[in-house]
C-alpha positions in Angstrom: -81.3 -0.6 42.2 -83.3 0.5 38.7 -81.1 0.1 35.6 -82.7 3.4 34.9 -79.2 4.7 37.3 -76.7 2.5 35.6 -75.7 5.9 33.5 -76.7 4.0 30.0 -74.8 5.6 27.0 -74.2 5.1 23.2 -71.5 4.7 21.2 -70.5 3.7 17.6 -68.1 0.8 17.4 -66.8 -0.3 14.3 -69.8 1.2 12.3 -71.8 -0.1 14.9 -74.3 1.4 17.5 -73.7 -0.5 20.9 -74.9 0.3 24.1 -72.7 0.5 27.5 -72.5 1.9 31.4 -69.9 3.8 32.9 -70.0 4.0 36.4 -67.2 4.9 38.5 -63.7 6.8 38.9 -59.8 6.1 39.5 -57.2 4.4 37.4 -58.4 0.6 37.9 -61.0 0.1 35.3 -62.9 -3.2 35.1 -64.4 -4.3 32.2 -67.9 -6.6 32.8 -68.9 -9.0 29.8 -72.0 -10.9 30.1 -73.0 -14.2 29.0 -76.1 -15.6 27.1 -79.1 -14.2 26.6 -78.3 -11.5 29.0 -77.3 -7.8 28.3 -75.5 -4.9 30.5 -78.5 -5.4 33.2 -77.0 -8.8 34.3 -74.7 -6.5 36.3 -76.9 -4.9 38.1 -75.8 -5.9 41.5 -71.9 -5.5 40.7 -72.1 -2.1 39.1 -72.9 0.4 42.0 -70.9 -1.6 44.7 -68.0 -2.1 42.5 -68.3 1.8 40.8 -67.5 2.7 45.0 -64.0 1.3 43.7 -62.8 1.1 40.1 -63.8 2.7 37.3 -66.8 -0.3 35.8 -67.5 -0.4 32.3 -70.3 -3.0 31.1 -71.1 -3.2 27.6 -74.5 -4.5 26.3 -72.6 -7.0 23.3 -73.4 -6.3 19.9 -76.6 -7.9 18.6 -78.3 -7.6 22.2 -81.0 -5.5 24.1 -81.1 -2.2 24.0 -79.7 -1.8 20.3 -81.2 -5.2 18.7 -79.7 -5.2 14.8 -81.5 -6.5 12.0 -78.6 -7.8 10.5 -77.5 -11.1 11.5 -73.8 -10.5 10.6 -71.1 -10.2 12.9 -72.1 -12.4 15.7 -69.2 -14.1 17.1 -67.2 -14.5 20.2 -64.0 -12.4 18.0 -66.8 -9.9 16.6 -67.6 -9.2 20.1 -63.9 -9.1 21.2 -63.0 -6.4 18.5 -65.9 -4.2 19.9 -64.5 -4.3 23.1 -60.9 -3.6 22.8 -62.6 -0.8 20.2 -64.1 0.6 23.0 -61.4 1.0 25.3 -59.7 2.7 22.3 -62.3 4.8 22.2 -62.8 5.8 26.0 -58.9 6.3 25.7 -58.4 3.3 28.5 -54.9 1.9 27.9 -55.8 -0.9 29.9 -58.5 -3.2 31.9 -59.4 -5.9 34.0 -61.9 -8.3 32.1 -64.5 -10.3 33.7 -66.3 -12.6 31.3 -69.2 -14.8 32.8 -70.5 -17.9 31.0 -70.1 -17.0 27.5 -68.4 -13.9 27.8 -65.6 -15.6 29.4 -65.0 -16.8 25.4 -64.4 -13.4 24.7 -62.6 -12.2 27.6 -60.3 -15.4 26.8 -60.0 -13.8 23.0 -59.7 -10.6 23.6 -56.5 -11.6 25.7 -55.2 -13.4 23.5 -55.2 -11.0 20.8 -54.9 -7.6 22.3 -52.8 -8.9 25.4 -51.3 -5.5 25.6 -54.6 -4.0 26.7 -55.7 -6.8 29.8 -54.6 -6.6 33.3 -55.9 -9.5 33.8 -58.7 -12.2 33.9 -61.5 -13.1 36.0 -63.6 -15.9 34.6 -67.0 -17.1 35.8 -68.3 -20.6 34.8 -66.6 -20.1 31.6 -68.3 -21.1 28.6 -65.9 -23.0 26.2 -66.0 -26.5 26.0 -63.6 -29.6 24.9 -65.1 -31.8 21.6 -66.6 -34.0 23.6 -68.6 -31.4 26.3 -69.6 -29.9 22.8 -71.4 -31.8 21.4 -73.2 -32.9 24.6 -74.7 -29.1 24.9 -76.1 -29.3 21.4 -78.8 -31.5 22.0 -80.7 -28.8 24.6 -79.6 -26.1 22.5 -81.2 -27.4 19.3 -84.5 -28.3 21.6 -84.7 -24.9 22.7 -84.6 -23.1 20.0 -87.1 -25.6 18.4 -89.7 -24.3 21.1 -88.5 -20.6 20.6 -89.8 -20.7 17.1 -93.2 -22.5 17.6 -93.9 -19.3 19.9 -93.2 -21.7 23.0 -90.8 -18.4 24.2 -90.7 -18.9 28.1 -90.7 -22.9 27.4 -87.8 -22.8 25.1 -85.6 -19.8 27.1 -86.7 -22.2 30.8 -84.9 -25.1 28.8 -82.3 -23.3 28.0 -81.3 -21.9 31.3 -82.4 -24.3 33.4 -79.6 -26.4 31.3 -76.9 -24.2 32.2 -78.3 -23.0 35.9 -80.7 -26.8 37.4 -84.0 -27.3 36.8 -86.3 -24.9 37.9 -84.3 -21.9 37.8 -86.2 -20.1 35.3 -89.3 -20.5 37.1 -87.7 -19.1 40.2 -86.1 -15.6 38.3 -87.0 -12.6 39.2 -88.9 -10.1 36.8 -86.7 -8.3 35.2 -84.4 -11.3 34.5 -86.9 -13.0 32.6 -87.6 -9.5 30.7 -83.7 -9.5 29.7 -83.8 -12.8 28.3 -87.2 -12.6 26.5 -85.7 -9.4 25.2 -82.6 -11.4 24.2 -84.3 -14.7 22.8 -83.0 -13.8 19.2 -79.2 -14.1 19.8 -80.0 -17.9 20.6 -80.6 -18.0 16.7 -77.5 -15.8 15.8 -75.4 -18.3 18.3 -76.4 -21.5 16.9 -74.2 -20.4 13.8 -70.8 -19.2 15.7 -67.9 -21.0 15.9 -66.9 -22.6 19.4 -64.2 -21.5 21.6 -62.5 -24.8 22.6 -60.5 -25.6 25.1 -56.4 -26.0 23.8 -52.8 -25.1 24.5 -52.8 -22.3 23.3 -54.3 -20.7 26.4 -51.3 -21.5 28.2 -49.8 -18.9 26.9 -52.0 -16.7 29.3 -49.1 -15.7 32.4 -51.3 -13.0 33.6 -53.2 -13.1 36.5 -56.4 -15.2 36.5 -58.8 -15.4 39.1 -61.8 -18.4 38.5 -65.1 -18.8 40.0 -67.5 -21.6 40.0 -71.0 -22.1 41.9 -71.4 -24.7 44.0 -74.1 -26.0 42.2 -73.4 -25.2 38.6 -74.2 -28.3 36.3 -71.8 -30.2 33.7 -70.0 -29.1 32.6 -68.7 -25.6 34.0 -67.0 -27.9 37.4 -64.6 -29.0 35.0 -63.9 -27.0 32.7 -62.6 -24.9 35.8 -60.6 -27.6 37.1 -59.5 -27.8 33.3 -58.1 -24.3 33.0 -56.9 -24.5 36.9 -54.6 -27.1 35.4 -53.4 -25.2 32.3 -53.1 -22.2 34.5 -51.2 -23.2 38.0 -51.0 -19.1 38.8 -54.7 -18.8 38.8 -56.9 -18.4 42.0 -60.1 -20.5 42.1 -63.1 -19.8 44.2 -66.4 -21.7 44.4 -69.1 -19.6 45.9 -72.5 -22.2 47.2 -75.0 -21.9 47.6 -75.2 -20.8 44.2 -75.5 -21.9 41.0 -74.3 -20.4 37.1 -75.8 -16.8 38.2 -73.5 -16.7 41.0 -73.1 -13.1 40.7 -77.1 -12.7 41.5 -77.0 -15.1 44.3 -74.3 -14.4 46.2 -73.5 -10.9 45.0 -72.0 -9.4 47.8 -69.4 -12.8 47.9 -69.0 -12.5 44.2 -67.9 -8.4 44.2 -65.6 -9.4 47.5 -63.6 -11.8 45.2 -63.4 -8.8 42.6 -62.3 -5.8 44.8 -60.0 -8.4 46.2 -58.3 -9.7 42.9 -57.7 -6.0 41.6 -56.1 -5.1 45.1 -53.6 -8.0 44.7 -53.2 -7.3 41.2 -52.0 -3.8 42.7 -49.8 -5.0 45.5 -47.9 -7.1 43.3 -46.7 -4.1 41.1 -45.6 -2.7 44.0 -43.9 -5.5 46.1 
């Protein structure tokens, strides 16, 4: 499927032009926040098979392709929270289910924390917060990275970077249009370097609502335990590990990966009911 049918639309957000699909029907919406370097196309395979559904909404977060800013304000894991409880506002959606992959677990995790009223519930893939001490281990590659990115070294520095977060070789292996989102995208990794991190505390035990978590079965260190982490803090949560597959689990396996969604929004429904 061309993202040319994802039904692209525009709309301002807190005196900000941001991009987002909206695919689908009924009263189950689902809300799909991508990670790094990636924009609304990451969702390419979800968005038609899960539009068959739920009503899918997946924003392109401020800062990334297609609306690039020039201004560097506003990039942070809250910023990008308030735009999306903003939105709902706006599309008159009293409430969601939130799926945040890699970094957009962060704000998925904020965004129920601060406008619980709004959320369903959770599904998290290979979240990306960290303890101190997995924090400072991911600023090494990161710094690397962005080093290369600036000497012009673009597909060097952005194959570092995922290959980091996904093995070694996965860039080379992406398909066309991946590497076209994340060349496109390059410039948040300088926006990023600058935001504060979403660590891992107690205060996300507050969460009661339900949580589904997904891993790959060959994501590196340290998404493995960081899900094991929250799996701890949240004992109502459901935890799936989809191989083969790696931190794109949702391009690998994407079938699997939608199952476990139309699945979790179905129980969610059954419980109000039992």
């Amino acid at each position: 499927m061309n993202t040319e049918s994802l039904n692209l639309k525009e709309i301002i957000i807190n005196n900000t032009r941001l991009a987002y699909t909206d695919n689908g029907q009924g009263s189950d919406v689902i809300v799909l926040i991508h990670g790094s370097l990636c924009d609304y196309r990451y969702w390419k395979w979800q968005i038609p098979e899960l539009a068959k559904h739920f009503r899918v909404i997946a924003p392109s977060l401020r800062h990334y392709a297609p609306i690039p800013l020039t201004s560097v304000d506003d990039f942070s894991y809250q910023q990008h929270s308030q735009d999306i409880a903003a939105l709902l506002q706006q599309l008159e959606i009293s409430k969601a289910h939130i799926l945040g992959h890699s970094r957009g677990a962060a704000v998925a995790l904020d965004l129920a924390l601060t406008t619980p009223q709004s959320i369903s519930s959770l599904i998290l893939a290979d979240p990306g917060i960290r303890d101190h001490q997995q924090l400072q281990e991911g600023i090494a590659f990161k710094k690397e990275a962005l080093q290369l990115i600036h000497a012009g070294k673009l597909d060097e520095g952005l194959a570092l970077f995922i290959d980091s977060v996904s093995g070694e070789g996965t860039y080379k292996k992406m398909v066309r249009w991946f590497k076209e989102m994340v060349r496109e995208n390059a410039h948040t990794l300088f926006l990023q370097r600058y935001e504060k991190p979403f660590l891992i505390s107690s205060t996300l035990e507050s969460l009661k609502l339900p949580i589904t978590l997904m891993g790959g079965s060959d994501s590196p260190a340290p998404f493995p335990e960081i899900n094991r982490t929250l799996q701890t803090l949240w004992p109502q949560a459901k935890s799936f590990v989809l191989t083969p597959a790696s931190h794109g689990m949702n391009l690998a396996l994407p079938h699997e990966f939608n199952h476990i969604i139309i699945e979790h929004i179905n129980a969610y429904n059954q419980s109000l009911t039992a």
